[in-house]
TORKOL-4160 file (C-alpha; in steps of 0.2 Angstrom, whole numbers, padded with zeros to 4 digits, m for minus):
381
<pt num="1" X="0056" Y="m0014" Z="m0064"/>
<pt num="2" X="0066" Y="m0021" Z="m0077"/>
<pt num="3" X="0051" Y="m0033" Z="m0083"/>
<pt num="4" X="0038" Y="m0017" Z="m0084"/>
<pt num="5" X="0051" Y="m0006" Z="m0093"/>
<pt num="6" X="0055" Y="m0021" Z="m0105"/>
<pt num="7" X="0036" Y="m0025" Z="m0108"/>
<pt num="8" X="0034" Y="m0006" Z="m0113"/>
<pt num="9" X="0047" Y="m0006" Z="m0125"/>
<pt num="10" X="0060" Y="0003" Z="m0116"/>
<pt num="11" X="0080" Y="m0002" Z="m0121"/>
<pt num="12" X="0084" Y="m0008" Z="m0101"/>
<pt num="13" X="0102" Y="m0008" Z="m0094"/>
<pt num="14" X="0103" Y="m0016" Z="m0078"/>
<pt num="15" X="0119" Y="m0011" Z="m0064"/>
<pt num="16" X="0125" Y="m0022" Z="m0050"/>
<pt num="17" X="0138" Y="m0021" Z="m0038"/>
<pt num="18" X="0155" Y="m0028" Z="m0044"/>
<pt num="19" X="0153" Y="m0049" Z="m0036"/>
<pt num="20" X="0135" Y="m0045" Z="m0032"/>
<pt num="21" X="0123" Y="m0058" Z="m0042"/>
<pt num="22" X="0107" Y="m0047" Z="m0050"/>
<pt num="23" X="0095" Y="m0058" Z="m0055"/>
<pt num="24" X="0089" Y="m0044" Z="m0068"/>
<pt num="25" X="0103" Y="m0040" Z="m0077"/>
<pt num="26" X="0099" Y="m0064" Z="m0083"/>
<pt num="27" X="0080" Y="m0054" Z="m0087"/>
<pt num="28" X="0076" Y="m0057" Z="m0106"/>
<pt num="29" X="0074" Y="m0039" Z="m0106"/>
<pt num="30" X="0089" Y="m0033" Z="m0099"/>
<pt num="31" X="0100" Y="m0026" Z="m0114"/>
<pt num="32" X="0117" Y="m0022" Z="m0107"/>
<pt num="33" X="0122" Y="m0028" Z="m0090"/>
<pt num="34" X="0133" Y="m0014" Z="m0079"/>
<pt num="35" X="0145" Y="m0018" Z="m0066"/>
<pt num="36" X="0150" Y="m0003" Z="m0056"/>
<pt num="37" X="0162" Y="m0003" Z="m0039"/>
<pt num="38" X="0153" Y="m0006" Z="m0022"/>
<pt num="39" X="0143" Y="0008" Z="m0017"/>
<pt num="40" X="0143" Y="0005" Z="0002"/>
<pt num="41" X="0163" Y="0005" Z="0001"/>
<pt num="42" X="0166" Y="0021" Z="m0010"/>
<pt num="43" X="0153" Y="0030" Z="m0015"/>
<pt num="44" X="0163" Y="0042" Z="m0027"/>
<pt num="45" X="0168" Y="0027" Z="m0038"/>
<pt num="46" X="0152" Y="0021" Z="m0040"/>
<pt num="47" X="0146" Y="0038" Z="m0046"/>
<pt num="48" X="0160" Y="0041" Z="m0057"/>
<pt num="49" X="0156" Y="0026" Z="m0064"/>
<pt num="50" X="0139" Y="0027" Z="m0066"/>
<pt num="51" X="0142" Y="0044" Z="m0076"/>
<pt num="52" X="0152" Y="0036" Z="m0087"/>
<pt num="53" X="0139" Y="0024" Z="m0091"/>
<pt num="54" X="0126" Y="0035" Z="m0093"/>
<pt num="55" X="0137" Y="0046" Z="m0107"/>
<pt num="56" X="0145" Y="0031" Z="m0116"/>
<pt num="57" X="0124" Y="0024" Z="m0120"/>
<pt num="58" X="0116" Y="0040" Z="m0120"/>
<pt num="59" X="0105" Y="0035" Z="m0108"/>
<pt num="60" X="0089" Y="0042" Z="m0105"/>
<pt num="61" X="0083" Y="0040" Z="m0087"/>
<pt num="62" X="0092" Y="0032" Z="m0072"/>
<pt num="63" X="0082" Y="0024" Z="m0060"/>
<pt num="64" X="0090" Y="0019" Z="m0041"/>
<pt num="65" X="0084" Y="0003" Z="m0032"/>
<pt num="66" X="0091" Y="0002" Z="m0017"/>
<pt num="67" X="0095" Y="0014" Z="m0004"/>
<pt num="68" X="0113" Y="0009" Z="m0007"/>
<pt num="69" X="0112" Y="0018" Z="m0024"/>
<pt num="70" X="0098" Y="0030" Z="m0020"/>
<pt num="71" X="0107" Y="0038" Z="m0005"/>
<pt num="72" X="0125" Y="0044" Z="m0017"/>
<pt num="73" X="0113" Y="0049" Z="m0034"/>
<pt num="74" X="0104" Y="0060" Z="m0024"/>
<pt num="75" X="0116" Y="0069" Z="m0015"/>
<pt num="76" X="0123" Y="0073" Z="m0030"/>
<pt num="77" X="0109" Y="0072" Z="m0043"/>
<pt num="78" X="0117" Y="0090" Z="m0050"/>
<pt num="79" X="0131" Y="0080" Z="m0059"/>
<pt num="80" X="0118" Y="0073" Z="m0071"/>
<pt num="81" X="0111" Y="0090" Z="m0076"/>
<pt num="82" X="0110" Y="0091" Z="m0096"/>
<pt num="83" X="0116" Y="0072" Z="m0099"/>
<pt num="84" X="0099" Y="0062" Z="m0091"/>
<pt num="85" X="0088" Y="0063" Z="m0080"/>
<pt num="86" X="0085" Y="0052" Z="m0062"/>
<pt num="87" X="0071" Y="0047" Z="m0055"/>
<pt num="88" X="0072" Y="0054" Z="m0038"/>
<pt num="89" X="0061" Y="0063" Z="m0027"/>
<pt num="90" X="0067" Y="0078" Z="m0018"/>
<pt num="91" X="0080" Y="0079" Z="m0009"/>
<pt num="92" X="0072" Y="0087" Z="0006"/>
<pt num="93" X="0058" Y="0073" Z="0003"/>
<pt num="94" X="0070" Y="0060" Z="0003"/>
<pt num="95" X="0080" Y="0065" Z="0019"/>
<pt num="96" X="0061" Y="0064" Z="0029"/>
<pt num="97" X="0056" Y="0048" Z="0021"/>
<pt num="98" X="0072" Y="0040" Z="0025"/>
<pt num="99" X="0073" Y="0047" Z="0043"/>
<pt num="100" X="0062" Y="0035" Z="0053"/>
<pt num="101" X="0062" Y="0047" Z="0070"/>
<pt num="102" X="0057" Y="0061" Z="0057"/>
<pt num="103" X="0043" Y="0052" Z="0049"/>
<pt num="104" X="0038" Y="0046" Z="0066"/>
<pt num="105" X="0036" Y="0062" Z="0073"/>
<pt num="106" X="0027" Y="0073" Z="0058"/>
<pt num="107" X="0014" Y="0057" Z="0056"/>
<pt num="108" X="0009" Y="0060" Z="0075"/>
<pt num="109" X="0007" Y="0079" Z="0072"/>
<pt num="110" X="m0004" Y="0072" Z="0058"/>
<pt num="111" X="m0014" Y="0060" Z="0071"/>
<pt num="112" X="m0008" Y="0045" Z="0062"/>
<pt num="113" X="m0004" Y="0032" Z="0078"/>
<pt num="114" X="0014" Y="0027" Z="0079"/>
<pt num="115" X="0022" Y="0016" Z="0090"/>
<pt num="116" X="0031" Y="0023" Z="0106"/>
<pt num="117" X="0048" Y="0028" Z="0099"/>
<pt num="118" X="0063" Y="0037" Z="0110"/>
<pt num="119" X="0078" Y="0045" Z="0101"/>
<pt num="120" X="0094" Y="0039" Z="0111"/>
<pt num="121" X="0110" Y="0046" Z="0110"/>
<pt num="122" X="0127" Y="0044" Z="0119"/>
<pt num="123" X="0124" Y="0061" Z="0129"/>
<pt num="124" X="0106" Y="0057" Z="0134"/>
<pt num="125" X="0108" Y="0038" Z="0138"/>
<pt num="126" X="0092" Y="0026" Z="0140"/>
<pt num="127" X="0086" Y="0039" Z="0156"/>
<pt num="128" X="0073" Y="0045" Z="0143"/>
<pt num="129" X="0067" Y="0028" Z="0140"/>
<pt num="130" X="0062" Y="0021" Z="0161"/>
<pt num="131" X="0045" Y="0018" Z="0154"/>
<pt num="132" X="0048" Y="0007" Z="0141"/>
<pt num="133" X="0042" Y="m0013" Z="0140"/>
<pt num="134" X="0049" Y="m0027" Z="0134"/>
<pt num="135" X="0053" Y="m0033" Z="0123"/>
<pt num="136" X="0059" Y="m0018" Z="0114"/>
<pt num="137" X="0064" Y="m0015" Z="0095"/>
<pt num="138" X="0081" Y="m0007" Z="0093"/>
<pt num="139" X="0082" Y="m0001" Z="0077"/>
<pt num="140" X="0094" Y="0013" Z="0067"/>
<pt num="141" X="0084" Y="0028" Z="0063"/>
<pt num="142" X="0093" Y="0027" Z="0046"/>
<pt num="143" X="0092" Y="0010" Z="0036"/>
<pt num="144" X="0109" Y="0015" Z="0030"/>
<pt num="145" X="0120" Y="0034" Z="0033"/>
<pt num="146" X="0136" Y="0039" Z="0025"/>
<pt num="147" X="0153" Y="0042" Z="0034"/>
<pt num="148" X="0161" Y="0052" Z="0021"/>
<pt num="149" X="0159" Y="0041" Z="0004"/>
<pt num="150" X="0157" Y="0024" Z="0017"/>
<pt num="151" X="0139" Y="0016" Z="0020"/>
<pt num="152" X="0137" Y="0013" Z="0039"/>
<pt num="153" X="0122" Y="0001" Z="0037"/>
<pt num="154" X="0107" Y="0001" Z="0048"/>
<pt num="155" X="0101" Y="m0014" Z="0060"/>
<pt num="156" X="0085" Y="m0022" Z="0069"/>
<pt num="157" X="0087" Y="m0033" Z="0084"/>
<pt num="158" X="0077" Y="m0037" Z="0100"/>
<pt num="159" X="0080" Y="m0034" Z="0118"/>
<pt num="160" X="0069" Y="m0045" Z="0131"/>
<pt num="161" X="0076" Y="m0035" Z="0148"/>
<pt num="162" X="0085" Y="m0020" Z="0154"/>
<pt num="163" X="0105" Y="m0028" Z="0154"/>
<pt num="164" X="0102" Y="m0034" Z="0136"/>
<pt num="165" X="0094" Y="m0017" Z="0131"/>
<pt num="166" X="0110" Y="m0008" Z="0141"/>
<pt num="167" X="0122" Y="m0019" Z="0130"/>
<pt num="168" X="0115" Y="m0018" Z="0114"/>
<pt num="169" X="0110" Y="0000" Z="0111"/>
<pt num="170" X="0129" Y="0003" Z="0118"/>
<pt num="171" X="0135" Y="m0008" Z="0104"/>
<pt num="172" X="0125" Y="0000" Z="0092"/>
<pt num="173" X="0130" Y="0018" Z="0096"/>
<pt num="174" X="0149" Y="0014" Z="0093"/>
<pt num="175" X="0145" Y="0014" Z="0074"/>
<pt num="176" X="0131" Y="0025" Z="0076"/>
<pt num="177" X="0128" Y="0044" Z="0081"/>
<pt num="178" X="0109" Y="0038" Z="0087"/>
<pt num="179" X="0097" Y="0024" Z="0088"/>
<pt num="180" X="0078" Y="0022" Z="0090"/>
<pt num="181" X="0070" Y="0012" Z="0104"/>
<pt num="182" X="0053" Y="0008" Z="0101"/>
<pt num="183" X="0038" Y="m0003" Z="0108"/>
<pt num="184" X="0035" Y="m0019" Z="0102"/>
<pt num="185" X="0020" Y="m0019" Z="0089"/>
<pt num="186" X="0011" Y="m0035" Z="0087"/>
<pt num="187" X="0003" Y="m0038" Z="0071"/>
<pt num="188" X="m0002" Y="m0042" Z="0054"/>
<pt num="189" X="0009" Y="m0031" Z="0041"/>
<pt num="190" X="m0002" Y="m0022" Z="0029"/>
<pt num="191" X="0006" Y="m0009" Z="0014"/>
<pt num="192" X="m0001" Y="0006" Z="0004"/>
<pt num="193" X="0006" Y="0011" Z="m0010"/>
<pt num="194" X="0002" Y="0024" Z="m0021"/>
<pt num="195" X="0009" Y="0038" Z="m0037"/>
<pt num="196" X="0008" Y="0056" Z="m0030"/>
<pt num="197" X="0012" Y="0070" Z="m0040"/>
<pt num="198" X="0007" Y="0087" Z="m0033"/>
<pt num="199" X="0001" Y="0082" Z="m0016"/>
<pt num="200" X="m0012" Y="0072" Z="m0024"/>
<pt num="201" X="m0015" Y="0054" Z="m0024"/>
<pt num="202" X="m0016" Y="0042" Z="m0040"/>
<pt num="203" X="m0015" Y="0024" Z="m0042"/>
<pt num="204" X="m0020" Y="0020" Z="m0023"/>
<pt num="205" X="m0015" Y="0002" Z="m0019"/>
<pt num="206" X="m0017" Y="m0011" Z="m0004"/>
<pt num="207" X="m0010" Y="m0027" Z="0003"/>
<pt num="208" X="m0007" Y="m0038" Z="0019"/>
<pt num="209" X="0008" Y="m0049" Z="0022"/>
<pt num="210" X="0004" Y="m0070" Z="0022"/>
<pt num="211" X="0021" Y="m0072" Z="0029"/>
<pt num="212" X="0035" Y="m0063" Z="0031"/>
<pt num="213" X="0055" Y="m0068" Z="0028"/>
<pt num="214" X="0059" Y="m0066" Z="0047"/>
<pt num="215" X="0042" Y="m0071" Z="0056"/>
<pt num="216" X="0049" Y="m0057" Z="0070"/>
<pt num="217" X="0044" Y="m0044" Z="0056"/>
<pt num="218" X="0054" Y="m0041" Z="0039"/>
<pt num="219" X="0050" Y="m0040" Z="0021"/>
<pt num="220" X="0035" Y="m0052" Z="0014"/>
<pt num="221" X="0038" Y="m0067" Z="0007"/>
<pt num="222" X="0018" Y="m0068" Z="0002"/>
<pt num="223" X="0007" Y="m0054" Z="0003"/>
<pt num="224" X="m0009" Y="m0052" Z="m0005"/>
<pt num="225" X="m0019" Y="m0037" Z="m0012"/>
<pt num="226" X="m0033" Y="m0032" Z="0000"/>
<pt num="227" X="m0048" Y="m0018" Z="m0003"/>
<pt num="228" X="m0043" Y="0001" Z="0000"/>
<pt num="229" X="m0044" Y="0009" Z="0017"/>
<pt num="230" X="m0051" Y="0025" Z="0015"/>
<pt num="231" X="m0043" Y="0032" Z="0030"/>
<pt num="232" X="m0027" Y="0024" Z="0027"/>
<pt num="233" X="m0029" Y="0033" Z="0008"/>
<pt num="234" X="m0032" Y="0047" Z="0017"/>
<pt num="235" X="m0018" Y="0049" Z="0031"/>
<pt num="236" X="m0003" Y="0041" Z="0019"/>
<pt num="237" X="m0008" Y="0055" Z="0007"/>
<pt num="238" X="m0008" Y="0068" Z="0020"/>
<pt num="239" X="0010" Y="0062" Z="0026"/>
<pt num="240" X="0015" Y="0060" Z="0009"/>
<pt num="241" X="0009" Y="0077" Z="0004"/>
<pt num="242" X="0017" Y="0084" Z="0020"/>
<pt num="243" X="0033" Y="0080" Z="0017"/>
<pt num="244" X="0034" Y="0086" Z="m0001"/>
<pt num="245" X="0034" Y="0067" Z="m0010"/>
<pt num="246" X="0032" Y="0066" Z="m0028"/>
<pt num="247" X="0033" Y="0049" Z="m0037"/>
<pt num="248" X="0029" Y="0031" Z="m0031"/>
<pt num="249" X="0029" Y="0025" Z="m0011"/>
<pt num="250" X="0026" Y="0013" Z="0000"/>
<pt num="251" X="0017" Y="0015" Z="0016"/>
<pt num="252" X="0019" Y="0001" Z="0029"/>
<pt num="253" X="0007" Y="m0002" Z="0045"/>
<pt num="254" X="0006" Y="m0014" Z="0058"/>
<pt num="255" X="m0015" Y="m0019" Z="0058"/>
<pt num="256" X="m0014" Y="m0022" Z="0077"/>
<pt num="257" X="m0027" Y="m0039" Z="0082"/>
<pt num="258" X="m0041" Y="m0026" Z="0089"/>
<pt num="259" X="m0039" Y="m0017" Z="0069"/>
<pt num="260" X="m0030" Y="m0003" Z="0076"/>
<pt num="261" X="m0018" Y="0002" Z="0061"/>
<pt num="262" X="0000" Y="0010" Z="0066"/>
<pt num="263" X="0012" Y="0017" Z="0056"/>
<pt num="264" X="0030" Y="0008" Z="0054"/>
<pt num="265" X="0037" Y="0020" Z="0041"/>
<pt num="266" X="0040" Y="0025" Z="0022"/>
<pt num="267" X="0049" Y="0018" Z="0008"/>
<pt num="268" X="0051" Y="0032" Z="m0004"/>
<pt num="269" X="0060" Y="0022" Z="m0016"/>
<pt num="270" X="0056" Y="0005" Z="m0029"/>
<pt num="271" X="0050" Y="m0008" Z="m0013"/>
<pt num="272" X="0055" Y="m0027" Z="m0016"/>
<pt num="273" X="0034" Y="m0033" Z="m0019"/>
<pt num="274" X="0030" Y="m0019" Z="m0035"/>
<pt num="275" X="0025" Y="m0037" Z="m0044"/>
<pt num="276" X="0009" Y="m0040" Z="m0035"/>
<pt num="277" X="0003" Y="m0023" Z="m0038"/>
<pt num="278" X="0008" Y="m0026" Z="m0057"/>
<pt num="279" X="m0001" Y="m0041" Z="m0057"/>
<pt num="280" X="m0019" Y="m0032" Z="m0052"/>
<pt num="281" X="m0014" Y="m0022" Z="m0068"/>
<pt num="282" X="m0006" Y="m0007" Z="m0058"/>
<pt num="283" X="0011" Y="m0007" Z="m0068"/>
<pt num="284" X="0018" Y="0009" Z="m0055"/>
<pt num="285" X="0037" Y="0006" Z="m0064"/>
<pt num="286" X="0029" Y="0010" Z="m0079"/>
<pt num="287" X="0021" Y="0026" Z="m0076"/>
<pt num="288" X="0034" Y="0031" Z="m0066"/>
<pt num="289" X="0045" Y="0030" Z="m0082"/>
<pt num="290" X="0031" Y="0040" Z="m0092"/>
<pt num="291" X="0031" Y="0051" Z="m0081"/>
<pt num="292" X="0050" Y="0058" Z="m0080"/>
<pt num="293" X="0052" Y="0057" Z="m0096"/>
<pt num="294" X="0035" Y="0065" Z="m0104"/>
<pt num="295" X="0027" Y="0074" Z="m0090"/>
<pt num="296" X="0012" Y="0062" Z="m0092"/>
<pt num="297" X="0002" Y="0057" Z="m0075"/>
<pt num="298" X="m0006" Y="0040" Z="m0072"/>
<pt num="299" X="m0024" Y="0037" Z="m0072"/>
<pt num="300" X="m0032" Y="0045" Z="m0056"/>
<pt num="301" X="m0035" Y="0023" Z="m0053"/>
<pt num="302" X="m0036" Y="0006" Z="m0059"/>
<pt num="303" X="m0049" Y="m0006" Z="m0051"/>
<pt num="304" X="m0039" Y="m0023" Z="m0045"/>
<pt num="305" X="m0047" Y="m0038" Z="m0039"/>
<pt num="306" X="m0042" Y="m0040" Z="m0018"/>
<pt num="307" X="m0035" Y="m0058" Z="m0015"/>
<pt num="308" X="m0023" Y="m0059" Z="m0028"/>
<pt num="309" X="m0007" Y="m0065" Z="m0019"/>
<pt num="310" X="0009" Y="m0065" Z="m0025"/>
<pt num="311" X="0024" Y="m0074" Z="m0020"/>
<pt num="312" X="0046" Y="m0073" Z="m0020"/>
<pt num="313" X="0050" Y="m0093" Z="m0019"/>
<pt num="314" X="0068" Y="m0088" Z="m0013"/>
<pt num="315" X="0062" Y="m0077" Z="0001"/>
<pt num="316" X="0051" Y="m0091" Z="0004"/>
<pt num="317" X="0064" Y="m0104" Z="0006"/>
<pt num="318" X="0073" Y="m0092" Z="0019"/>
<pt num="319" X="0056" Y="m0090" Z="0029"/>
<pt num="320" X="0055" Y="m0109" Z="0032"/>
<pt num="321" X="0074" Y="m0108" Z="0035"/>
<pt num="322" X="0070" Y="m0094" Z="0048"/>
<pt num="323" X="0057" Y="m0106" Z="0055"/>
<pt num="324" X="0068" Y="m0120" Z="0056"/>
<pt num="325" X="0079" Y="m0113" Z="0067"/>
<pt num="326" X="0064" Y="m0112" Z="0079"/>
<pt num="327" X="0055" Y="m0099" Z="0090"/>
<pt num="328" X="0066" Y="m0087" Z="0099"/>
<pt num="329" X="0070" Y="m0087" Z="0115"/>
<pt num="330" X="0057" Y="m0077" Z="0125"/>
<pt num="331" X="0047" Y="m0071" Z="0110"/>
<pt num="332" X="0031" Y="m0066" Z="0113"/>
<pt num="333" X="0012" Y="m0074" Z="0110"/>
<pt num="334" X="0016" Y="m0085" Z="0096"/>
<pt num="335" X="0026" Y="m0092" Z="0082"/>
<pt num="336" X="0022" Y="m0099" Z="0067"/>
<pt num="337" X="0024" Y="m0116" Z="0065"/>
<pt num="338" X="0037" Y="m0126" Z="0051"/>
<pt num="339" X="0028" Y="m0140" Z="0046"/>
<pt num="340" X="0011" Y="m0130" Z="0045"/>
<pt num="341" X="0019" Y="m0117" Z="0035"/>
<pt num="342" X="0029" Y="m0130" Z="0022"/>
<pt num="343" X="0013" Y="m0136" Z="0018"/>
<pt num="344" X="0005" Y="m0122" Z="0012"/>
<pt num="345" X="0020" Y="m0117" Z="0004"/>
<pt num="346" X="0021" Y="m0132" Z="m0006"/>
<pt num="347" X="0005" Y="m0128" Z="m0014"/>
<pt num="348" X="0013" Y="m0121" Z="m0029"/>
<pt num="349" X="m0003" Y="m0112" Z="m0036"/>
<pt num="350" X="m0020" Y="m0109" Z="m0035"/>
<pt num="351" X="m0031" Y="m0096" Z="m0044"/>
<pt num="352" X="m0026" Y="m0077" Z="m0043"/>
<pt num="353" X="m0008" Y="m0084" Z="m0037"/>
<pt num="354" X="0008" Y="m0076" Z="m0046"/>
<pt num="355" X="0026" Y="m0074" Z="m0042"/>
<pt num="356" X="0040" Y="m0061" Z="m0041"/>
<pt num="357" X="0053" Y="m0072" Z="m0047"/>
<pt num="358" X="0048" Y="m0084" Z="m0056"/>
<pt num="359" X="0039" Y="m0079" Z="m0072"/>
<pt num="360" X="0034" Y="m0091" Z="m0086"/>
<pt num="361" X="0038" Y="m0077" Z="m0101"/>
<pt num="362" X="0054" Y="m0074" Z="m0091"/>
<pt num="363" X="0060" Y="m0090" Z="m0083"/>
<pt num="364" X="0081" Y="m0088" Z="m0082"/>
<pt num="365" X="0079" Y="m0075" Z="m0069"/>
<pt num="366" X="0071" Y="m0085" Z="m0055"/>
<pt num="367" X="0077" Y="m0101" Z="m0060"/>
<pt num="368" X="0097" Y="m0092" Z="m0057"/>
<pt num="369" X="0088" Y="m0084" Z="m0042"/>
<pt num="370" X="0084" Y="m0100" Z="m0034"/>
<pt num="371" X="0100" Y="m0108" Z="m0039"/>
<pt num="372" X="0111" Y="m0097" Z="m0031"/>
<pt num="373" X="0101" Y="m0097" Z="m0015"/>
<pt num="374" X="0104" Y="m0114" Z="m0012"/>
<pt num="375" X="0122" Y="m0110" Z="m0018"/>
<pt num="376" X="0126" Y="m0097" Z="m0005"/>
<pt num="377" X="0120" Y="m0107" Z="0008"/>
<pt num="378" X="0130" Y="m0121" Z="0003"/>
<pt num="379" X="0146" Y="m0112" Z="0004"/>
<pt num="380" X="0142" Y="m0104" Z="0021"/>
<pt num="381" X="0141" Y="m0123" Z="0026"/>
């Protein structure tokens, strides 16, 4: 994001959390770097000091990353009225997006397959669930709620039987009001991203993961762009469109082995691989710009080559450390292997390959990126 407002000509200020490295704020085109107070720990603070920024540089637009920041600016995007403006979707939008039972359950009034979910809470207990198989994803239906101005952040873990299902969605609904049970999906991670503005589509956008941080399912390491599905074109709109999205989002599907493709949910904010869509010469951050702060719509779409495959090297250095740790216990069909993978890793590049991090016109970032990952892990040591 702050690459493509830089390129563009945009003056680019770059927050963090106070202690938090931020690769973007070492970018060549980061102009002022801004440390506010920790979200997740008091979210008043961080506004406050946000605002205060904002009036001190006469900025223009402020843009949230994370669902840290994004969560806080638009339950009170009100206090920015006359001073700038955010890029936020609506806020009845935003609540859907970021409700995975929610999405879940308009995507199926749709006809778009989801996985079997259940909804558990304290009252009803895992009695609505008898028919589930193992193993079992428990996940919160929040990636992260507020307590009052305190993140409670969300979590993803794996039961194999009943007692280790019984014990860990009883752990998790001590912190949390509900939790999502839901069947095991097996399969290749494919995303579609798009801009939409007026329930209609532009800038359509494909991809499959190559690997992924955590091989049990996680953010992409590697992905590559991939031809458009018309159907999936068709049934992320309409979801899109139902819930009253305007601006850029990410669509992410399991492609099941027989092809099937089921929905996992919606990331209706910035998601961490915008550089390989970029890199087919769909720059979304920079229409998204142009379009809060003129009005102006992107091209209805942009031809991109499939095949171009873009890569994060630190997220690729925590996959093989993933991998090392090796296969989990009763995980099923299989696993990818370390030495396999560290060899096609250490092919550095080939033609149509690019990276997130590491850019030639734009080195200190992911050259401090890969320094402090091998930093941290020395000091957990």
């Amino acid at each position: 994001m702050t690459r493509s407002a830089g390129r563009a000509g945009h003056w680019v200020a770059v927050g963090a959390n106070q202690g938090l490295f931020a690769a973007a704020q070492l970018s060549r085109y980061c102009r002022s770097r801004f440390n506010y107070p920790v979200s997740t720990e008091n979210s008043n603070h961080f506004l406050d000091a946000v605002l205060q920024f904002v009036r001190s540089q006469a900025i223009d637009l402020v843009m949230p990353m994370t669902d840290w920041t994004l969560g806080p600016l638009s339950a009170n995007r009100e206090i920015f009225a006359g001073i700038c403006r955010t890029a936020l979707p609506s806020a009845s939008a935003l609540e859907i997006a970021s409700d995975k039972y929610r999405t879940i359950e308009i995507a199926q009034a749709l006809g778009i397959a989801v996985p079997r979910t259940h909804l558990i809470t304290p009252s009803s207990g895992l009695s609505a669930a008898e028919d589930i198989s193992f193993p079992v994803v428990i996940k919160d239906r929040f990636s992260v709620r507020w307590s009052g101005d305190r993140a409670v952040s969300g979590s993803v873990a794996y039961a194999y039987s009943r007692a280790e299902l019984e014990n860990k969605v009883s752990s998790r609904l001590q912190n949390a009001d509900d939790v999502l049970l839901q069947e095991f999906v097996s399969g290749t991670g494919v995303g579609f991203s798009c801009f939409i503005a007026g329930g209609k589509i532009f800038l359509p956008f494909q991809w499959e993961r190559i690997r992924e941080v955590d091989p049990r399912g996680s953010a992409s390491s590697a992905r590559k762009s991939i031809p458009l599905n018309d159907q999936i074109v068709v049934l992320s709109g309409r979801l899109l469109a139902e819930i009253g999205f305007e601006g850029i989002a990410m669509v992410e599907y399991k492609r099941m082995p027989h092809g099937k493709m089921v929905l996992m949910e919606i990331n209706g904010r910035p998601w961490g691989s915008l550089a390989l869509p970029m890199a087919c010469g769909i720059d979304y951050p920079r229409y998204l710009i142009d379009w809060n702060l003129s009005g102006t719509l992107p091209p209805k779409a942009i031809p991109y080559k499939a095949n171009t495959a873009c890569r994060r090297i630190v997220s690729e250095l925590t996959y093989l450390s993933n991998l090392r740790a090796g296969k989990p216990q009763n995980w099923p069909g299989s696993y990818p292997s370390f030495w396999k993978s560290l060899a096609k890793i250490s092919v550095l590049w080939r033609p149509g390959m690019h990276y997130d991090d590491v850019w030639f016109s734009d080195m200190h970032p992911g050259v401090a990126g890969i320094a402090n990952w091998f930093r941290v892990r020395m000091k957990s040591r």
